[in-house]
C-alpha positions in Angstrom: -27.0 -14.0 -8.5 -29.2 -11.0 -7.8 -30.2 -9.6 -11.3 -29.2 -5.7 -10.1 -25.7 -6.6 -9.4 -24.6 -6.4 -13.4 -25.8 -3.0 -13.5 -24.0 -1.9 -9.8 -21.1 -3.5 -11.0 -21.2 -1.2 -14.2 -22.0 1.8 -12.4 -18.8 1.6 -9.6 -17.0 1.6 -12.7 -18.3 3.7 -14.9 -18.9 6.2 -12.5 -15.2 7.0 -11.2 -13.9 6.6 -15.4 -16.5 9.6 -16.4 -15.3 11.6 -13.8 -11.8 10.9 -14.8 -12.5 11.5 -18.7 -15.0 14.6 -18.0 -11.1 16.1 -15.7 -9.0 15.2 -18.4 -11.0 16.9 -21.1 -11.3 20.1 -18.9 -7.5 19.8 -18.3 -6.5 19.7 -22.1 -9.5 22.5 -22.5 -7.6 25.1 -20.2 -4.2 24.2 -21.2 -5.1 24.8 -25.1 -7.2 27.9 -24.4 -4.7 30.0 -22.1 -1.5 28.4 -24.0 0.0 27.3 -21.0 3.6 26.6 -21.8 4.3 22.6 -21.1 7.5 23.5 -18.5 4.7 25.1 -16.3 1.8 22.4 -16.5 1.7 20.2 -19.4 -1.8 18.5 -21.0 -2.7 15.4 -20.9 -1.4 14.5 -24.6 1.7 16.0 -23.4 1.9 13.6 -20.4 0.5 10.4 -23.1 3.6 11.4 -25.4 6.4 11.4 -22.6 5.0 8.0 -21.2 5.2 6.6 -24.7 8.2 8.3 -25.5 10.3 7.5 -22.0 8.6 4.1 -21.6 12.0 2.2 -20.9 13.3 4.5 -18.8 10.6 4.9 -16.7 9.2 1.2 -16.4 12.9 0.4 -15.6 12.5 3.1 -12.4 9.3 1.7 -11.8 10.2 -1.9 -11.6 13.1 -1.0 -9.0 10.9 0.8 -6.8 8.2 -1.4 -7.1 10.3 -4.5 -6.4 11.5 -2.8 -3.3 7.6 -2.0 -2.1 6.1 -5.4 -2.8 9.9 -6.6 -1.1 8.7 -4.4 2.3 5.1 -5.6 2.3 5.7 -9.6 2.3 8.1 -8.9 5.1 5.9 -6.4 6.7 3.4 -8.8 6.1 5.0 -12.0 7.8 6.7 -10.0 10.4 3.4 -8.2 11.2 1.4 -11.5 11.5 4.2 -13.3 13.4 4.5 -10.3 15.9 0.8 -10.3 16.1 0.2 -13.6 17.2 2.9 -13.1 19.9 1.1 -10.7 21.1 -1.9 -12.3 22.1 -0.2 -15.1 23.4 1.1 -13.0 26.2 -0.8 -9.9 27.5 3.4 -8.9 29.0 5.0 -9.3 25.5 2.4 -6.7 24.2 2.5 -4.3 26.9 6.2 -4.6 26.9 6.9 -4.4 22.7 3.8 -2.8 21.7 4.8 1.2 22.7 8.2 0.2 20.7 6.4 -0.8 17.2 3.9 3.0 18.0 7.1 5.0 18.6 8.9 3.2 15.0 5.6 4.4 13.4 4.9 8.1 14.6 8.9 9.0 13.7 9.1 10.6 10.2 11.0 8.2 8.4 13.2 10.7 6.5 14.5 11.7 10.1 15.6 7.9 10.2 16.9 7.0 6.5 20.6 8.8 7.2 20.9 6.4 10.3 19.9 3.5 8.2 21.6 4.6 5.3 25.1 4.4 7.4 24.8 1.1 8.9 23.4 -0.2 6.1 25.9 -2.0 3.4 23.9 -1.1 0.6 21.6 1.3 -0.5 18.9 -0.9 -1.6 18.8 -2.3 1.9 18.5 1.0 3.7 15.4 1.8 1.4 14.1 -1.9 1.9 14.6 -0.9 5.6 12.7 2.4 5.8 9.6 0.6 3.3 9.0 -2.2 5.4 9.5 -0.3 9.0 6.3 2.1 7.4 4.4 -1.0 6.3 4.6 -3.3 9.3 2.7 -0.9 12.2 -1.0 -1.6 9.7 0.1 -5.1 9.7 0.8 -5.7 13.3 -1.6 -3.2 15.4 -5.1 -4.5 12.6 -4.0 -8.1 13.3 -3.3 -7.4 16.8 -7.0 -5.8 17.0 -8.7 -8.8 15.3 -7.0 -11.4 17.4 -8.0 -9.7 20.5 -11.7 -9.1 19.4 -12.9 -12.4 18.9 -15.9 -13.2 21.3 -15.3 -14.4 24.6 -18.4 -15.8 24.1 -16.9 -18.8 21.7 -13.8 -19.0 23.2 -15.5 -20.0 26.5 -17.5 -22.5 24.4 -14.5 -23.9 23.1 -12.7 -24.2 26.3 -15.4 -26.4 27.7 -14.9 -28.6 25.2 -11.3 -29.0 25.8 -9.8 -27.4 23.0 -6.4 -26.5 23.1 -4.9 -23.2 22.6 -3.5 -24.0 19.1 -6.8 -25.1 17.9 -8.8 -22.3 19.1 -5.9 -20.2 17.1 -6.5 -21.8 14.3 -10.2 -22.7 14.0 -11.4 -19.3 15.9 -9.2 -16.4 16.5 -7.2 -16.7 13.2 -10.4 -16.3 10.5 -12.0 -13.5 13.3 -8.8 -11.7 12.5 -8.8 -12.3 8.8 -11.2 -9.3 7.9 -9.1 -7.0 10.1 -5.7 -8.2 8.9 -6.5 -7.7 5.1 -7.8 -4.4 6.1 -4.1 -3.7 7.2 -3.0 -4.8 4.0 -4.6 -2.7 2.0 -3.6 0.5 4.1 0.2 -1.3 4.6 0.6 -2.0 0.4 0.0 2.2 -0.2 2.2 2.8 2.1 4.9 0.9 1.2 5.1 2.2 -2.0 5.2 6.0 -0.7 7.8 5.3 2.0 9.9 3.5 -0.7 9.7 6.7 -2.8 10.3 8.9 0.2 13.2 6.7 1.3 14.9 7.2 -2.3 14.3 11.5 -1.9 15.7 10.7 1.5 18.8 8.6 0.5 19.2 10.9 -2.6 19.8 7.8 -4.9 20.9 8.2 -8.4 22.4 6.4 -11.5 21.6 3.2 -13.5 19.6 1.7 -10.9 17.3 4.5 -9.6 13.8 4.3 -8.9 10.8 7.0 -9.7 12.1 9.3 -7.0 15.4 10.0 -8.9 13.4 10.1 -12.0 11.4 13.0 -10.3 14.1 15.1 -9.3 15.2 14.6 -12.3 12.9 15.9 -14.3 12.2 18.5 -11.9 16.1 19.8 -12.3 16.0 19.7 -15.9 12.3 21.8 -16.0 11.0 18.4 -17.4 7.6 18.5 -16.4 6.2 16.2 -18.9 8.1 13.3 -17.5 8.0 14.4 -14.1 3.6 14.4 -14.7 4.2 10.9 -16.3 6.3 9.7 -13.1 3.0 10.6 -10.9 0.8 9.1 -13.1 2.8 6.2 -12.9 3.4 6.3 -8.9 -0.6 6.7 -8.9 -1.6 3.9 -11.3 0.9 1.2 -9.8 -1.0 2.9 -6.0 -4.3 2.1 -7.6 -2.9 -1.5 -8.8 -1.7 -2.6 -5.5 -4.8 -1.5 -3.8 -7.0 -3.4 -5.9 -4.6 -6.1 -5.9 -5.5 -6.7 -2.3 -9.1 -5.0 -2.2 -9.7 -8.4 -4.8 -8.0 -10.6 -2.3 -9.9 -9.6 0.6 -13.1 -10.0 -1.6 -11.5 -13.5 -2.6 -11.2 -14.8 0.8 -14.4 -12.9 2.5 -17.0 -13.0 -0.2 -18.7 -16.2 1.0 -18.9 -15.4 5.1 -18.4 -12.2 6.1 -20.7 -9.6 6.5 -18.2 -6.8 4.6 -18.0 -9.1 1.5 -21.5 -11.2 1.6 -23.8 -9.4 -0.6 -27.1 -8.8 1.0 -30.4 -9.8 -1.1 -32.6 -6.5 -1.5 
């Protein structure tokens, strides 16, 4: 192991958390020298205080809107890759399908969620609908890419000798797709947790089993802007947690072969 990469691993740390601290501190500095009231932006303590305070009630939101994004990825996920290797197994399946999957992912999907949300049965369906139909285009168009961009070069070589078109997808196309395919997961995993938040503004969901969106409105309703700063902070951490959920898997399956992973001797 290279004997600077302790200290560069302390430093991308370090780094972002003293920038975080130094905005915090200048945040409960303001708020405490002008008096702002908490109903109009509360400090930092404030926002500590309501996520100690409302803990249950907002880890139960959480886990319901969570469970429905992680839901949406695997199926975006398996969907994605299934559709993708379809793809480039027949140049007239992609030209034919591919303009369908674009024109799901270019419409807003709050114009879509009342169309769902009727011929769904249940709610939680139409918002497992609208989160995975955001999700699945990163899937499907990165692995898509990567399948199609492995060198001709090698699969000429392995056509001369003989291989057959399951083994060159396996042994060649799938791990030249890999990088680009976990690239798609780490943009898909963001945003399936926003478009399952946006789905439950959309569906206007409420009661026992709410997620963070009806926890927002809420708290915006009620002028509860404590709880409605420690919903965000929430929405942002669990973002930050899925993202380096994946961003660890990627390093995981890359770190020993591929150039975005390998760490270069200086």
């Amino acid at each position: 192991m290279n004997d600077n990469d302790a200290p560069s691993r302390l430093l991308r740390v370090a780094a972002p958390a003293l920038i975080a601290v130094l905005l915090l501190v200048a945040w409960q500095a303001l708020v405490v020298a002008y008096d702002v009231p908490p109903y109009i932006v509360p400090s930092p303590k404030r926002v500590l205080e309501t996520l100690i305070v409302d803990r249950t009630l907002l880890a139960d939101a959480l886990s319901v809107t969570l469970g429905i994004a992680l839901t949406a990825l695997a199926l975006a996920t398996v969907v994605g890759t299934a559709v993708a290797l379809l793809f480039v197994q027949s140049r007239w399946i992609e030209m034919s399908l591919f303009p369908y999957a674009v024109l799901l992912q270019v419409t807003p999907i709050v114009a879509i969620a009342p169309l769902i949300l009727i011929y769904t049965e249940t709610t939680q369906q139409a918002l497992l609908i609208c989160a995975f139909l955001v999700a699945f285009f990163p899937v499907l168009a990165n692995t898509t890419q990567g399948l199609k961009s492995t060198d001709h070069n090698l699969l000429n070589l392995f056509e001369l000798y003989g291989a057959s078109r399951w083994q060159t997808l396996i042994h060649l196309r799938l791990p030249n797709a890999l990088p680009y395919f976990l690239a798609g997961l780490r943009i898909a995993g963001g945003l399936a947790l926003i478009a399952a938040v946006v789905a439950e503004f959309a569906a206007g969901t409420a009661g026992e089993n709410s997620g963070l969106a009806f926890r927002l409105i809420e708290a915006q309703h009620r002028l509860n802007i404590p709880r409605l700063f420690a919903a965000l902070v929430l929405l942002s951490l669990t973002g930050v947690a899925i993202f380096g959920a994946t961003s660890l898997l990627s390093y995981v399956l890359l770190r020993k072969w591929h150039e975005s992973a390998v760490k270069r001797e200086n």
